[in-house]
C-alpha positions in Angstrom: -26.2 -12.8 -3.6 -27.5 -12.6 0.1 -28.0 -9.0 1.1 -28.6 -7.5 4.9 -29.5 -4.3 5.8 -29.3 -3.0 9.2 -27.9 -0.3 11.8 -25.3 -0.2 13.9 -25.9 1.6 17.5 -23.4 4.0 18.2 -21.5 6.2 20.6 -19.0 5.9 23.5 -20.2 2.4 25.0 -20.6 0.7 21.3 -18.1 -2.1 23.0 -21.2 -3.0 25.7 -23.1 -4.7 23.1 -20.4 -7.5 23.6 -21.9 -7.5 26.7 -25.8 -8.9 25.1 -24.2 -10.1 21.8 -21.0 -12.2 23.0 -21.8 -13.3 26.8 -19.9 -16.1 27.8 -21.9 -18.0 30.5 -20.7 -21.5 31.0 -22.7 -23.5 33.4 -21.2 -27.4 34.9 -21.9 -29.5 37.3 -20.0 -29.6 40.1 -20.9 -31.4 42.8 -23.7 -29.6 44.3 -23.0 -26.4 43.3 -22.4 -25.2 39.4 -19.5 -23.5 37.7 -20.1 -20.0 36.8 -17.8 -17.9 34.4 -18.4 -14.4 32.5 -16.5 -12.7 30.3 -17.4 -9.4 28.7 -15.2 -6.4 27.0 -16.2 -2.6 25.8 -14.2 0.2 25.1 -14.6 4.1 24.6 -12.5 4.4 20.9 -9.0 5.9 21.3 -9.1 5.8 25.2 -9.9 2.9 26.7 -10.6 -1.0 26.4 -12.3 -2.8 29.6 -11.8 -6.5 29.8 -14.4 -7.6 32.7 -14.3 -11.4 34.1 -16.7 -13.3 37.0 -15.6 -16.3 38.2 -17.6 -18.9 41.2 -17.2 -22.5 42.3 -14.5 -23.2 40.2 -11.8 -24.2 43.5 -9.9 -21.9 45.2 -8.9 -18.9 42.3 -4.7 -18.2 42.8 -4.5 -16.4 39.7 -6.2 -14.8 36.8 -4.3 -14.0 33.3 -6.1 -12.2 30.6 -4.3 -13.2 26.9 -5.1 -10.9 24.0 -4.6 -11.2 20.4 -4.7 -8.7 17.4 -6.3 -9.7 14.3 -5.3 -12.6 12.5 -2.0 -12.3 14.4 -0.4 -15.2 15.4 1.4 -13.4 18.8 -0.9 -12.7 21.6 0.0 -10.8 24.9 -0.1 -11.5 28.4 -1.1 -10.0 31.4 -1.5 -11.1 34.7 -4.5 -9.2 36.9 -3.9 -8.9 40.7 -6.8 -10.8 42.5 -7.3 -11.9 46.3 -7.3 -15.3 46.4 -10.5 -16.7 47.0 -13.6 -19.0 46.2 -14.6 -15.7 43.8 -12.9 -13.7 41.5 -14.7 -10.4 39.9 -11.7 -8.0 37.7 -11.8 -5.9 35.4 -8.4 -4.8 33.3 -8.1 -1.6 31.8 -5.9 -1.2 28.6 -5.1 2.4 28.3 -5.7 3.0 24.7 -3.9 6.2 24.3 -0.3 4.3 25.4 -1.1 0.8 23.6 -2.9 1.6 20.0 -4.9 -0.8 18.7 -5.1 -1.4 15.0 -8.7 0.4 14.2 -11.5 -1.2 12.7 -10.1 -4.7 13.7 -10.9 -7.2 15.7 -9.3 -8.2 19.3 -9.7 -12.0 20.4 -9.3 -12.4 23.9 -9.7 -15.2 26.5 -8.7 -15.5 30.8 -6.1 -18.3 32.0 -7.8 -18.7 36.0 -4.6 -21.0 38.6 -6.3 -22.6 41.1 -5.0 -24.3 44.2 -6.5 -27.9 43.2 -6.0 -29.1 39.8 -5.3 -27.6 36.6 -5.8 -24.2 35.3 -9.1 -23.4 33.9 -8.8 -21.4 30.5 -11.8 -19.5 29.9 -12.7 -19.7 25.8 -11.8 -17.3 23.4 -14.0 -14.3 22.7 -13.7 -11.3 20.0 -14.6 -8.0 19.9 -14.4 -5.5 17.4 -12.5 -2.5 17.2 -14.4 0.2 15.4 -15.1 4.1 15.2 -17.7 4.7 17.7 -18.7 8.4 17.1 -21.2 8.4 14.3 -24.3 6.5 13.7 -22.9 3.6 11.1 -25.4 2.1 8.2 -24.1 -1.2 7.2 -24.7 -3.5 4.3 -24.3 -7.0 3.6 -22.9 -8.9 0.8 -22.0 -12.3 0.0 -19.9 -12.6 -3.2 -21.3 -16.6 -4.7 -18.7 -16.3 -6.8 -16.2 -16.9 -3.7 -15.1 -13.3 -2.3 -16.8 -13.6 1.0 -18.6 -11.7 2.6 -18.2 -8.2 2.1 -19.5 -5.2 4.6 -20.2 -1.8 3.2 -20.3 1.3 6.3 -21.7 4.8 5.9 -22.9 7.2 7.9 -25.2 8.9 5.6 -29.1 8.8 5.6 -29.3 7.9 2.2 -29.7 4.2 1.4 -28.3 4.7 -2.2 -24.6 5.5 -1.3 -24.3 1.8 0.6 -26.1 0.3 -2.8 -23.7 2.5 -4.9 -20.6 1.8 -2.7 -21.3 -2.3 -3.1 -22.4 -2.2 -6.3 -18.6 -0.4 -8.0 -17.1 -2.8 -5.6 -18.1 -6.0 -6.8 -17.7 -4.8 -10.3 -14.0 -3.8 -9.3 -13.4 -7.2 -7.6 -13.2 -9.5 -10.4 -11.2 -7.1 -12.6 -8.8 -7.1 -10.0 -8.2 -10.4 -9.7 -7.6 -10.8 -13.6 -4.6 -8.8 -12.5 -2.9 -9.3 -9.3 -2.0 -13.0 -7.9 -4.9 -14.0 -5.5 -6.1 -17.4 -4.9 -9.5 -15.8 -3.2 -10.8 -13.2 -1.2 -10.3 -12.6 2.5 -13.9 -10.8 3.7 -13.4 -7.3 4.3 -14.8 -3.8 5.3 -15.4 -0.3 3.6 -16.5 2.4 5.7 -17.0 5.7 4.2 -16.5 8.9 5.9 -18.3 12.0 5.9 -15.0 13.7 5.4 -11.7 13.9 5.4 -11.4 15.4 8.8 -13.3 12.5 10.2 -11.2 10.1 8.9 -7.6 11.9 9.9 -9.4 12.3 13.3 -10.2 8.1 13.7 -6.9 7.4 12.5 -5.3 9.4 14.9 -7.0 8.2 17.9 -5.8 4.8 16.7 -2.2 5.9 16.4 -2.1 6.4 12.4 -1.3 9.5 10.9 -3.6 10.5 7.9 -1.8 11.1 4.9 -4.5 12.2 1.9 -3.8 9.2 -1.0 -2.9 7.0 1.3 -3.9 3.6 1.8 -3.9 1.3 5.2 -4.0 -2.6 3.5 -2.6 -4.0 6.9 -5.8 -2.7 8.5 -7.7 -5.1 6.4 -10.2 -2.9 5.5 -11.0 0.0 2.7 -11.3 3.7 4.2 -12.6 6.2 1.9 -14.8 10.0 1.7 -17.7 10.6 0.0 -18.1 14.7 0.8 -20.8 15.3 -1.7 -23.5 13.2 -2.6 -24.2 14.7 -6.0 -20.8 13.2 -7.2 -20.4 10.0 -5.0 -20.1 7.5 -7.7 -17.0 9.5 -8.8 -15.8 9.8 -5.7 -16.1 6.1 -4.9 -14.5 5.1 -8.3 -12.1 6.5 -7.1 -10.6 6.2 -3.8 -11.9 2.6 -4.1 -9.8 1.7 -7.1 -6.8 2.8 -5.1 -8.1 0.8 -1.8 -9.3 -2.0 -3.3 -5.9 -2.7 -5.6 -4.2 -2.1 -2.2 -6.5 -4.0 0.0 -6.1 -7.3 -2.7 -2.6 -6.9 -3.3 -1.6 -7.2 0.4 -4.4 -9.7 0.9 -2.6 -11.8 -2.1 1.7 -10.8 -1.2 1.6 -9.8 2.6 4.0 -7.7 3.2 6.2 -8.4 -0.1 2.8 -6.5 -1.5 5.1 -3.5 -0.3 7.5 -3.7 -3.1 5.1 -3.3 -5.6 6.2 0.2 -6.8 4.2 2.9 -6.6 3.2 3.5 -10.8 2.0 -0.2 -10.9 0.0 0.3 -8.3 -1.7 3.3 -9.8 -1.6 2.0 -12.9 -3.9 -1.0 -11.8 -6.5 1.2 -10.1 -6.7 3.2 -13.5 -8.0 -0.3 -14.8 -10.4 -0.5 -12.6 -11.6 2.6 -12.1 -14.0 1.9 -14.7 -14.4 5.6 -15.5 -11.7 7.8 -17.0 -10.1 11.3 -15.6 -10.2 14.3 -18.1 -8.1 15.8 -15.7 -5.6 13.5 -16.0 -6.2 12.9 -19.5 -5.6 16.5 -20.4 -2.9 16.8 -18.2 -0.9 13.6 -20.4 -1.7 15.1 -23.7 -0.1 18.0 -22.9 3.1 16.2 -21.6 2.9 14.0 -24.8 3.0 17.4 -27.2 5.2 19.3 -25.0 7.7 16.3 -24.4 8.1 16.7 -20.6 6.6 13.2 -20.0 8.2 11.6 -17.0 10.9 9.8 -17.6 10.2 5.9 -17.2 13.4 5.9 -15.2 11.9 7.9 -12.7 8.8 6.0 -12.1 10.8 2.6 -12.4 13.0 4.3 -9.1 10.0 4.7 -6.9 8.6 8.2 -8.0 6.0 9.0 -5.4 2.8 9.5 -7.4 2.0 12.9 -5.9 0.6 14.6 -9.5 -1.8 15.0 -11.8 1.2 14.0 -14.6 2.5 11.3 -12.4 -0.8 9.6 -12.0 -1.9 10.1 -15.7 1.2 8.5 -17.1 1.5 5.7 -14.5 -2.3 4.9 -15.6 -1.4 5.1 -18.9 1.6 2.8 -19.1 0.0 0.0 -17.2 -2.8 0.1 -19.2 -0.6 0.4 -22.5 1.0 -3.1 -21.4 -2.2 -5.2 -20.6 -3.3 -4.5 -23.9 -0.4 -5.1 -26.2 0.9 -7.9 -23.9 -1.9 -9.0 -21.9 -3.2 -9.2 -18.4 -0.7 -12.2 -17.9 2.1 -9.5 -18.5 0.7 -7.1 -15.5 0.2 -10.1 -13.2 4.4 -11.2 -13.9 5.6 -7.6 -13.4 3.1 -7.7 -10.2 5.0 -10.9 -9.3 8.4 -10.1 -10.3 8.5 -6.9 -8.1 6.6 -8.8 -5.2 9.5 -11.5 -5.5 12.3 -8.3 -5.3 13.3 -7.9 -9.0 14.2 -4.5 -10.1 13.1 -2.6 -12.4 14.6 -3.2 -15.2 14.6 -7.1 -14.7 10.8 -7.1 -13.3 10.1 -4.7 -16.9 11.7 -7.5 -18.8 10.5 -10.5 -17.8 6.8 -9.2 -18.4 7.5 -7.8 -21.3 10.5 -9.3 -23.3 11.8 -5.2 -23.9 14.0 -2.7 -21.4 12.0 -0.3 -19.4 14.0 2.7 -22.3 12.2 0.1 -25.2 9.1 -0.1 -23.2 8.8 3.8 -23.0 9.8 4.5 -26.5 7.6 2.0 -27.7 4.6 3.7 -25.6 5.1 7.1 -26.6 4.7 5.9 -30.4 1.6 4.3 -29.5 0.2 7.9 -27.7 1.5 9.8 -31.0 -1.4 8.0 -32.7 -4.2 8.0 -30.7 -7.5 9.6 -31.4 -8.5 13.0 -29.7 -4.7 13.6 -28.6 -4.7 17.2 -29.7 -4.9 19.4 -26.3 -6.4 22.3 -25.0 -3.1 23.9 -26.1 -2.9 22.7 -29.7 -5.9 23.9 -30.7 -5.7 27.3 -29.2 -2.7 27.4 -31.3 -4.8 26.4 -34.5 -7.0 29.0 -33.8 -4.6 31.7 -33.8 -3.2 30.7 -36.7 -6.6 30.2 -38.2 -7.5 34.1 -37.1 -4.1 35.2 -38.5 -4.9 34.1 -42.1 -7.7 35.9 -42.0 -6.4 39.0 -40.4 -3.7 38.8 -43.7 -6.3 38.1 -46.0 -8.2 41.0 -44.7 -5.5 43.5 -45.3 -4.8 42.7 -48.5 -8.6 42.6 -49.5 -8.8 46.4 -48.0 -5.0 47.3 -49.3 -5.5 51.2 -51.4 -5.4 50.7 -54.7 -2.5 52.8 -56.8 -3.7 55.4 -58.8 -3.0 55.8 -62.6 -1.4 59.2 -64.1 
């Protein structure tokens, strides 16, 4: 594994290291004189994106088109910048970030199209720059997975060296486990950048155009967001919102956009796997469903239940886990591809596991009756009093008067 540390400069200009990093300076001969050509790009996050472009003895300049393309998307856009015709050309286009929203933490690839009044037009090669949060000073790590994942880039904006180590480190163990469970051939490279706060984050994602919704994930953005708000209990915290972006991140990395019909409890259900550290919140929170009988219906969850609860996530945990280990990891990976494919329920619950999602839950809740530690909080409160009660009864009739004899 190769490993680089390093810092990121930060703030409103980040986009002008493009201008020392990526230069495009492309010298020719022609005739006596030489071609020159520069392109450049910076940006101020959520407001602006400058595209600047210098062009001499290239022939009479009729024209200048910028083209711009988003990610790995195959459609680019078009624009065509006004210019005085001329033997120069010096422009700069503006793209108004606050009307167009960019995609944050992405890249932009970008080239110039130049008409001239002899010969063909010159294209100017492509170019990318990278989209990112520019207001805090960003830490970055390294990682190359040898196993074939890529290269993988941890963020944080933390002084502490540790939370970048601890952030790669869950991730790499989360990685493989993963795999064993969703259909992916390999690993597109990726970013995690971990935020100070919540706040932060809703605030970056709104400048971008994306409302912030706590739980949820951004897959499409190709990257992993997540908080760590108290460094006492990062590696908890990491586990995990990075079970829930990773699983997310992989599954749309492996189905595209038919990762979206992945229902919400399988998706939880496969973090829990990987978490790699169990809830006693949500553990709690099942056993007392289990004794009080007000589990959720595996109806519900099979409809699309949105997994908004403490009961919600324990259970879907709980039943994914329950079929990768009476029907093995090959059973997760077929409902993963049944629902992926646009099987319902019912059909998707089937083919991985040979039973109805009503047999599936029965046969579940049997399993839970047995398992060790299931007694709750509840239960033995209960005991107790029950316990205390005997002796209360015992007590009276130890200290019951005695009748006396005439």
């Amino acid at each position: 594994m190769i490993s680089l540390l390093s810092s990121i400069t930060p703030r409103r200009v980040r986009g002008l290291l493009v201008l020392w990093l990526l230069p495009l300076l492309l010298v020719a001969a022609r005739q006596d004189e030489q071609i020159e050509l520069r392109s450049t790009a910076d940006y101020v996050y959520g407001q602006s994106m400058n595209f600047h472009l210098a062009a001499a003895n290239v022939g009479r300049i009729e024209s200048v088109t910028l083209f711009f393309r988003l990610g790995a998307s195959p459609d680019s856009f078009s624009v065509d910048v006004p210019i005085t015709p001329g033997e120069r050309a010096e422009v700069v286009y503006t793209l108004d970030l606050s009307q167009t929203r960019l995609p944050p933490f992405g890249s932009i690839t970008y080239w110039w199209e130049l008409g001239r009044e002899i010969g063909t037009p010159l294209r100017v090669p492509e170019q990318v720059i990278s989209y990112v949060d520019d207001q805090f000073i960003w830490r970055q790590l390294v990682s190359t997975d040898e196993q074939g994942g890529g290269s993988i880039r941890i963020h944080w904006t933390a002084d502490d060296e540790a939370l970048g180590e601890t952030a790669r480190a869950i991730t790499f163990e989360m990685l493989p486990a993963i795999g064993r469970l969703v259909p992916l051939e390999h690993i597109i490279p990726f970013d995690v950048y971990i935020y100070p706060s919540t706040a932060d984050l809703g605030a970056a994602l709104l400048l971008a155009g994306r409302e912030y919704v706590p739980g949820r994930t951004y897959p499409d953005l190709g990257v992993a967001l997540v908080t760590v708000v108290n460094p006492q209990t990062a590696e908890t915290e990491l586990r995990h919102e990075l079970s829930r972006e990773l699983v997310d991140l992989l599954l749309y990395q492996g189905l595209n956009q038919y990762a979206l019909n992945v229902p919400p409890w399988l998706r939880r259900g496969l973090a829990g796997m990987v978490r790699g550290q169990s809830d006693p919140i949500l553990d709690d929170a099942l056993r007392s469903a289990l004794v009080a009988e007000t589990t959720i219906p595996f109806g519900e969850l099979c409809a699309g239940l949105a997994i908004d609860d403490d009961l919600a996530a324990a259970q879907s945990e709980a039943l994914v886990a329950f079929i990768a280990a009476t029907y093995g990891d090959r059973a997760v990976v077929d409902l993963v591809n049944a629902f992926a494919a646009g099987d319902d329920c019912p059909t998707a619950v089937r083919q991985a596991t040979k039973l109805s999602p009503e047999q599936l839950e029965a046969t579940w809740r049997r399993a839970q009756s047995g398992r060790p530690g299931s007694r709750t909080l509840a239960e033995v409160a209960v005991w107790l009093v029950f316990v205390l009660a005997g002796f209360g009864l015992a007590g009276l009739l130890l200290w019951r008067p005695r009748r006396k004899h005439t």
